[in-house]
C-alpha positions as CSV (number, residue, x, y, z in Angstrom):
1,X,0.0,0.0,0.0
2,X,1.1,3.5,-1.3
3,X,0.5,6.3,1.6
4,X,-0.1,9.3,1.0
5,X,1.7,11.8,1.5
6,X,3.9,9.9,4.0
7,X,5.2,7.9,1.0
8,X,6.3,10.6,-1.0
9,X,9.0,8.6,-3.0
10,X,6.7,5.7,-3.6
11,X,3.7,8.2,-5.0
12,X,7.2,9.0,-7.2
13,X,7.8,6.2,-8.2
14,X,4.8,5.1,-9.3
15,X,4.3,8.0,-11.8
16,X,7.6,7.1,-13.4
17,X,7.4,4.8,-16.5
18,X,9.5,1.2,-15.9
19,X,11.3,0.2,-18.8
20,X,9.2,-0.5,-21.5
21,X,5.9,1.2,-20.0
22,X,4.8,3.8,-22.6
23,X,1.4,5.3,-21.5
24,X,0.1,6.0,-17.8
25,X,-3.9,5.7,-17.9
26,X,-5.5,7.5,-15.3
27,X,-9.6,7.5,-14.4
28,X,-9.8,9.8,-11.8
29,X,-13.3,11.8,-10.2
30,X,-10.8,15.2,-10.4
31,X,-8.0,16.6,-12.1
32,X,-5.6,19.5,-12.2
33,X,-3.3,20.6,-15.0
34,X,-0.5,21.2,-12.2
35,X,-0.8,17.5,-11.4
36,X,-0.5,16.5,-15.1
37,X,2.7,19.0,-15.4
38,X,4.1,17.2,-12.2
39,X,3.6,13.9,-13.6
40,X,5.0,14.6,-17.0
41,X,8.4,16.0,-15.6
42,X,8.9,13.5,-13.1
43,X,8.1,15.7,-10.0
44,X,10.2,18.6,-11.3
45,X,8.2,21.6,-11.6
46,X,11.4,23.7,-11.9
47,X,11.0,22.7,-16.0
48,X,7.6,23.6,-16.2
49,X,7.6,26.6,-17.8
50,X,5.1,29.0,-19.8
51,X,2.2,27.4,-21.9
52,X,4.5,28.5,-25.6
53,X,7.5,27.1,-24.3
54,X,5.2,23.6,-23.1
55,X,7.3,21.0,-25.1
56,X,6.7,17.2,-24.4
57,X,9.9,15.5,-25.4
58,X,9.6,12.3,-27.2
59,X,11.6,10.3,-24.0
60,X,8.3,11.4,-22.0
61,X,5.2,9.4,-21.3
62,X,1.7,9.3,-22.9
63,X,-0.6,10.4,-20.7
64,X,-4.4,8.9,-21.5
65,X,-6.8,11.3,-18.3
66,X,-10.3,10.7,-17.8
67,X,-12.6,12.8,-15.4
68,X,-15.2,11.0,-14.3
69,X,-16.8,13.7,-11.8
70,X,-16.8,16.1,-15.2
71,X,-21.0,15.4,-15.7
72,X,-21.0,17.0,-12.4
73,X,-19.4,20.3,-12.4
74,X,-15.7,19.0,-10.9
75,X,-14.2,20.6,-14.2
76,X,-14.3,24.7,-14.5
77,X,-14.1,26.7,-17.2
78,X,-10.2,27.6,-16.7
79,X,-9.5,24.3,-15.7
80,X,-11.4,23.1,-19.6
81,X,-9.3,25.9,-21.2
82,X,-6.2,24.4,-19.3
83,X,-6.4,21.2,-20.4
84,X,-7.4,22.0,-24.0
85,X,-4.4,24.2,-24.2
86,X,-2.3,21.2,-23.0
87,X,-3.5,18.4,-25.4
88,X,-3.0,20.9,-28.4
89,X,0.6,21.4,-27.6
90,X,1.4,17.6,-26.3
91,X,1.3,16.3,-30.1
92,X,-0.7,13.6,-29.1
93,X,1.1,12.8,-26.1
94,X,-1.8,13.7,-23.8
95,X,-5.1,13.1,-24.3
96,X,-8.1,14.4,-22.0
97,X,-11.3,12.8,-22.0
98,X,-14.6,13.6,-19.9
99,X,-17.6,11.9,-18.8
100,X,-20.9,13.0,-20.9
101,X,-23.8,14.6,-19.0
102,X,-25.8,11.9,-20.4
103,X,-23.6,8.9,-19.9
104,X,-26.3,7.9,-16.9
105,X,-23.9,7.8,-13.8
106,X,-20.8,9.8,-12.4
107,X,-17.8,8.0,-12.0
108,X,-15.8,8.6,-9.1
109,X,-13.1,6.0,-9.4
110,X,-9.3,6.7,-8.7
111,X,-7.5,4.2,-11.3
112,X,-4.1,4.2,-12.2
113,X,-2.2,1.8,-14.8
114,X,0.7,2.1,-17.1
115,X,0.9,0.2,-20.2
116,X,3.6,-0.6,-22.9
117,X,3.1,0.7,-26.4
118,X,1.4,-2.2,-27.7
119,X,-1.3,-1.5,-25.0
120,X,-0.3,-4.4,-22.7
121,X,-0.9,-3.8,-19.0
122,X,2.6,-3.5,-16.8
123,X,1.2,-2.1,-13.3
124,X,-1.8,-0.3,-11.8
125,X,-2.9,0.6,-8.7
126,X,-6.3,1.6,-7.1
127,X,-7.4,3.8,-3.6
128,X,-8.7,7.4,-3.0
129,X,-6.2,9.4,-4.7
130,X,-7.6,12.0,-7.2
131,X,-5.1,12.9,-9.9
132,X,-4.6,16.4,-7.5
133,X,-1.9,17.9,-6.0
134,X,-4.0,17.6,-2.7
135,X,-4.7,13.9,-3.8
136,X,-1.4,13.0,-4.6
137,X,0.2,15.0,-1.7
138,X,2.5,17.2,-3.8
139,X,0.3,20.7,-2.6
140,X,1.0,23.2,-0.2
141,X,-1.5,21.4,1.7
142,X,-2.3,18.0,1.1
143,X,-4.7,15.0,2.0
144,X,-4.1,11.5,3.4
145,X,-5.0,9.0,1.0
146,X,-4.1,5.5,0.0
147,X,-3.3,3.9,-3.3
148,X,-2.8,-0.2,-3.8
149,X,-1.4,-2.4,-6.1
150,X,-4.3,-4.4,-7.9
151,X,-4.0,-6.9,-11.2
152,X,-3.3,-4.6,-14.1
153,X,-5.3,-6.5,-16.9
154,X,-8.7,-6.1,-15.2
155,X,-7.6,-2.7,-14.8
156,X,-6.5,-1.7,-17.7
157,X,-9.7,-3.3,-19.4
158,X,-11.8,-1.0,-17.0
159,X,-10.1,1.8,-18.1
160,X,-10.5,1.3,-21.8
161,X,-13.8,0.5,-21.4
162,X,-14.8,3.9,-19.9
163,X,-12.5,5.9,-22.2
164,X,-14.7,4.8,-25.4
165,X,-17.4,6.3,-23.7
166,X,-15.8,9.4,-22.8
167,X,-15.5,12.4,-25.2
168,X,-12.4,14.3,-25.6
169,X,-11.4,18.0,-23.8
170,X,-10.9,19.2,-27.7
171,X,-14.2,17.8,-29.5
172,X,-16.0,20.8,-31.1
173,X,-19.1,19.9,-29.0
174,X,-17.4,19.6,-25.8
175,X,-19.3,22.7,-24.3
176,X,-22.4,21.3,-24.7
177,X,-22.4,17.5,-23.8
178,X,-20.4,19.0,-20.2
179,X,-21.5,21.5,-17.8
180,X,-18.5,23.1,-16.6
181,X,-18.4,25.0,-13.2
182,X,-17.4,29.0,-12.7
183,X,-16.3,28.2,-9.3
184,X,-13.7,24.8,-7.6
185,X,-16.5,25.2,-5.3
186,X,-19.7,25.0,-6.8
187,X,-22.2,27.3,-8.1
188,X,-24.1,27.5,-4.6
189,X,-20.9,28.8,-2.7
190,X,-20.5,32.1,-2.8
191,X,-16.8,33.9,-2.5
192,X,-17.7,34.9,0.9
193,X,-19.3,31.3,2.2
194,X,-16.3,30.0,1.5
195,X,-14.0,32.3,3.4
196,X,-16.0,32.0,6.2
197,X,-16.9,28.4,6.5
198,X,-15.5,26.2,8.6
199,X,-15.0,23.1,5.5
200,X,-12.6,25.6,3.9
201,X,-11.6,29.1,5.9
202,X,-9.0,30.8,5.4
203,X,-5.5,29.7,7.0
204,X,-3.5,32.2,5.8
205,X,-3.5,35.3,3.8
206,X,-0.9,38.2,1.6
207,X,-1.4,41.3,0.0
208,X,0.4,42.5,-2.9
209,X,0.1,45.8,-4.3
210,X,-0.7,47.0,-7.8
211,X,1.5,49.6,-7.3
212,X,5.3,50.1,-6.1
213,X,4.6,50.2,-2.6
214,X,8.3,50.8,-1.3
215,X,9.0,53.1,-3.7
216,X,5.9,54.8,-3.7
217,X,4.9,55.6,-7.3
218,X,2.5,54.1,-10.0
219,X,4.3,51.3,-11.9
220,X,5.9,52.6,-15.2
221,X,5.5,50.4,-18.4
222,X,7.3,47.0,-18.2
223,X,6.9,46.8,-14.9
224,X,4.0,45.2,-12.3
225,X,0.2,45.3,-13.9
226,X,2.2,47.7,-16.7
227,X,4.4,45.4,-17.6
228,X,3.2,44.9,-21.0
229,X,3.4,48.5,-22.1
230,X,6.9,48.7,-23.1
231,X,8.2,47.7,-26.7
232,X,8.3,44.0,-27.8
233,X,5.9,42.5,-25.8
234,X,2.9,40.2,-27.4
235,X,0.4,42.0,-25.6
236,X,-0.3,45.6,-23.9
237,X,-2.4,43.9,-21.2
238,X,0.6,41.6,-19.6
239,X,1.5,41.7,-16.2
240,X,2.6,40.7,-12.8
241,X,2.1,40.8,-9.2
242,X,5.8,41.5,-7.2
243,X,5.8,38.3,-4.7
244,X,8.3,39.6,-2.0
245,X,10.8,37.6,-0.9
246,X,9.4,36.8,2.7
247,X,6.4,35.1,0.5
248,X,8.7,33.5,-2.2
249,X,10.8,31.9,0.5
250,X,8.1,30.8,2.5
251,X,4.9,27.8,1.8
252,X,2.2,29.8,1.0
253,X,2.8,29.7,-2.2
254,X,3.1,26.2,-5.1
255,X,7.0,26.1,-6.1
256,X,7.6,28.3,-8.9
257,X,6.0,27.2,-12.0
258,X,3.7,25.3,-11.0
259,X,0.2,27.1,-12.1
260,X,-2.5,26.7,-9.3
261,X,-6.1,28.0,-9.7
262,X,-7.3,31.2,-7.5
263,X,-10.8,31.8,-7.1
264,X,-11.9,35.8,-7.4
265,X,-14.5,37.4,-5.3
266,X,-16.5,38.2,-8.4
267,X,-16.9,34.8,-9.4
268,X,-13.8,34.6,-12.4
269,X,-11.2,32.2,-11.9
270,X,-7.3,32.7,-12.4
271,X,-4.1,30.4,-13.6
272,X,-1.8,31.7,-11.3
273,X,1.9,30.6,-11.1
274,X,4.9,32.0,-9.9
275,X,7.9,32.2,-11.7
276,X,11.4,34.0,-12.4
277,X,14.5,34.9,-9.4
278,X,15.6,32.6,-7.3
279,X,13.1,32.1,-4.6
280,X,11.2,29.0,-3.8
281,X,8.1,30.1,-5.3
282,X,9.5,32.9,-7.8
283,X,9.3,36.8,-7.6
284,X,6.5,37.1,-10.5
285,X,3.3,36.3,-10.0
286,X,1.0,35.7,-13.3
287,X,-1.6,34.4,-15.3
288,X,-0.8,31.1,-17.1
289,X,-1.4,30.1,-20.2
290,X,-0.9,33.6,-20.9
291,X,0.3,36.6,-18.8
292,X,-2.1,39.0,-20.6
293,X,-4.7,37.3,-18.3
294,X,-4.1,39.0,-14.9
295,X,-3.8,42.6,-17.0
296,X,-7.2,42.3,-18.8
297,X,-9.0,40.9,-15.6
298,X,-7.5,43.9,-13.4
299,X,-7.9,46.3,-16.0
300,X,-11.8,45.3,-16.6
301,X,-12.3,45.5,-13.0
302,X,-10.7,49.0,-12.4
303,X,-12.5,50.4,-15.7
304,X,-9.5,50.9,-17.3
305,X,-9.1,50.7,-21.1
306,X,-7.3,47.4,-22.2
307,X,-3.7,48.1,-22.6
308,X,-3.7,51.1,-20.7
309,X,-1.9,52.5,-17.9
310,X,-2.9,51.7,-14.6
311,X,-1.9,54.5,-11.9
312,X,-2.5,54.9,-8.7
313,X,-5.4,57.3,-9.6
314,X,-7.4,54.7,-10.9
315,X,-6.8,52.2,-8.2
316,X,-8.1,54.9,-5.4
317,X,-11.3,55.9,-7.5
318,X,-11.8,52.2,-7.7
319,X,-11.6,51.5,-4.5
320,X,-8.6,49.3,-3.4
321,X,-4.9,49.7,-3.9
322,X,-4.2,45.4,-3.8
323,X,-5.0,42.4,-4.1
324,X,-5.3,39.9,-0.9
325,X,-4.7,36.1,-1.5
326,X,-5.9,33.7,0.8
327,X,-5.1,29.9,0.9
328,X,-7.7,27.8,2.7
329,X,-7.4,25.0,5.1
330,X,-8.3,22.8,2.3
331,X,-4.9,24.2,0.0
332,X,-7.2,26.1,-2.2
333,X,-6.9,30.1,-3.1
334,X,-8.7,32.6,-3.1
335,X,-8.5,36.6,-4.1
336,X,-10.0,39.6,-3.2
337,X,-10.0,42.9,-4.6
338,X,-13.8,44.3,-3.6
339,X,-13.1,48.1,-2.8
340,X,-16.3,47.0,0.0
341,X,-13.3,45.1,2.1
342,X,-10.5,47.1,1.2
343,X,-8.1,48.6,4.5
344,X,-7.3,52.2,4.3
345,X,-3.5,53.0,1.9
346,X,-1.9,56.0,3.5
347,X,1.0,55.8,1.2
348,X,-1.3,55.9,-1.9
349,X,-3.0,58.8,-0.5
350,X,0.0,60.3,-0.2
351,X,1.7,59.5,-3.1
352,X,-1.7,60.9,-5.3
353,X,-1.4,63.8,-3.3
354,X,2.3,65.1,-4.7
């Protein structure tokens, strides 16, 4: 028997194909992206890096991922755009499937077998591990589950069983055989149900500012939230959040690269990540696939033409001068930037003032 996470080198081990073993099967009732980049490099999320650098090299494994809990909300909409984004650039090498809203029953089944190239079953094993970081026990905050070795032909005929049935992440009519979910926690949870309740609450919590807070000044183009208004950049609208190094060095954050999903008080949900310097967890904090993302939400928010300059004008007739992420007990995030629970900024009083 695997545990996890005391086991950590075993839950290693077991996503690490054997000599011979080509493609890891996986029917699982949730899924993240993060845990499919883990898998792919080994455990190394130092390689990860953005979505047009995501190469697969040929020496990697196939990865074949069904969601089973997909009929019933567990994928969201960033999480569907995540996935498609990875099968497109895999060349084949991953492919995501998900359970039709018609296919009669949920399946909430945590299956995992490796096959060789000829589709001949190697190993598998079975338990209560979702194909998560929580799941596995690879997140900031993880779970205690169980995985065990069980025969791998029975297994591997289960799995190919339910993949026929399934329809893929990229299939033109994807949106409309599966619901997908604007929130990780459901529709009935509201932003502030879930900060408050005692399932989830909020264990620990940062602000980062949208403007140079130690230097006091709006940030120029090509740096923070203006990042992308400088020349040579893809978009106007890219941009960052400064993670200081306190933050970088400590857990709150996934190690850098590693994109994590971050629920917004209006409802949207972000692909964070952090990424760049030296610190555990990066200096940079921005959107993945694309760091245009955070710039176009913020912007839209603060009424701000896209591609525009945001100064520290706009952010006090907006309301609130940062952002606030929170990590839950559960290992999930959460941000708020409602000007209704914003703290008073003396230094962005001040610097509007001059």
């Amino acid at each position: 028997m695997i545990v996890i996470p005391e086991d950590a080198e075993a839950v290693l081990s077991a996503f690490r194909p054997d000599p011979g073993e080509a493609t890891l099967h996986v029917v699982t009732g949730y899924a993240s992206v993060t845990t499919a980049m883990w898998m792919l490099y080994g455990g190394d999320v130092s390689k990860i890096g953005p979505a047009a650098d995501f190469k697969l090299s040929s020496t990697m494994p196939q990865l074949r991922l069904l969601i089973g809990m997909s009929a019933t909300g567990s994928v969201t909409r960033e999480d569907h755009i995540a996935f498609q984004q990875m099968e497109r650039v895999s060349n084949g090498r991953v492919q995501i499937r998900y359970i039709r809203s018609d296919h009669g029953r949920d399946i909430h089944s945590k299956l995992y077998v490796w096959s060789d190239s000829a589709l001949r079953a190697t190993r598998a094993w079975a338990g209560s591990a979702n194909f998560t970081m929580q799941g596995l026990g690879i997140s900031t905050r993880s779970q205690e589950n169980h995985l065990d070795a069980i025969p791998a032909d029975d297994a591997l005929a289960y799995v190919l069983s339910r993949w026929e049935s399934a329809i893929s992440c990229i299939a033109n009519d994807v949106r409309e055989q599966v619901p997908l979910e604007s929130s990780r926690f459901g529709t009935e949870s509201t932003f502030d149900k879930v900060s408050e309740s005692t399932e989830f609450g909020i264990e620990e919590s940062e602000d980062f500012y949208l403007y140079s807070h130690s230097r006091k000044q709006s940030y120029g183009g090509g740096a923070g939230v203006n990042w992308g208004i400088r020349p040579n950049r893809v978009s106007r609208d890219e941009a960052y959040l400064a993670i200081p190094i306190r933050v970088g060095e400590s857990g709150f954050f996934p190690a850098k690269n590693t994109p994590f999903d971050v629920v917004c008080d209006d409802g949207e949900i972000l692909v964070l990540r952090g990424a760049s310097g030296s610190a555990r967890s990066g200096k940079d904090l921005t959107t993945w696939p694309t760091n245009a993302s955070l710039g176009r939400y913020l912007r839209s928010r603060l009424g701000v033409p896209p591609g525009e300059l945001i100064r520290i004008e706009d952010l006090l007739r907006y309301g609130r001068t940062y952002v606030t992420i929170s990590r839950l007990k559960n290992g999930e995030y959460i941000l708020d930037f409602s000007p209704e629970t914003s703290k008073p900024d003396p230094v962005a009083n001040l610097v509007a003032e001059e």
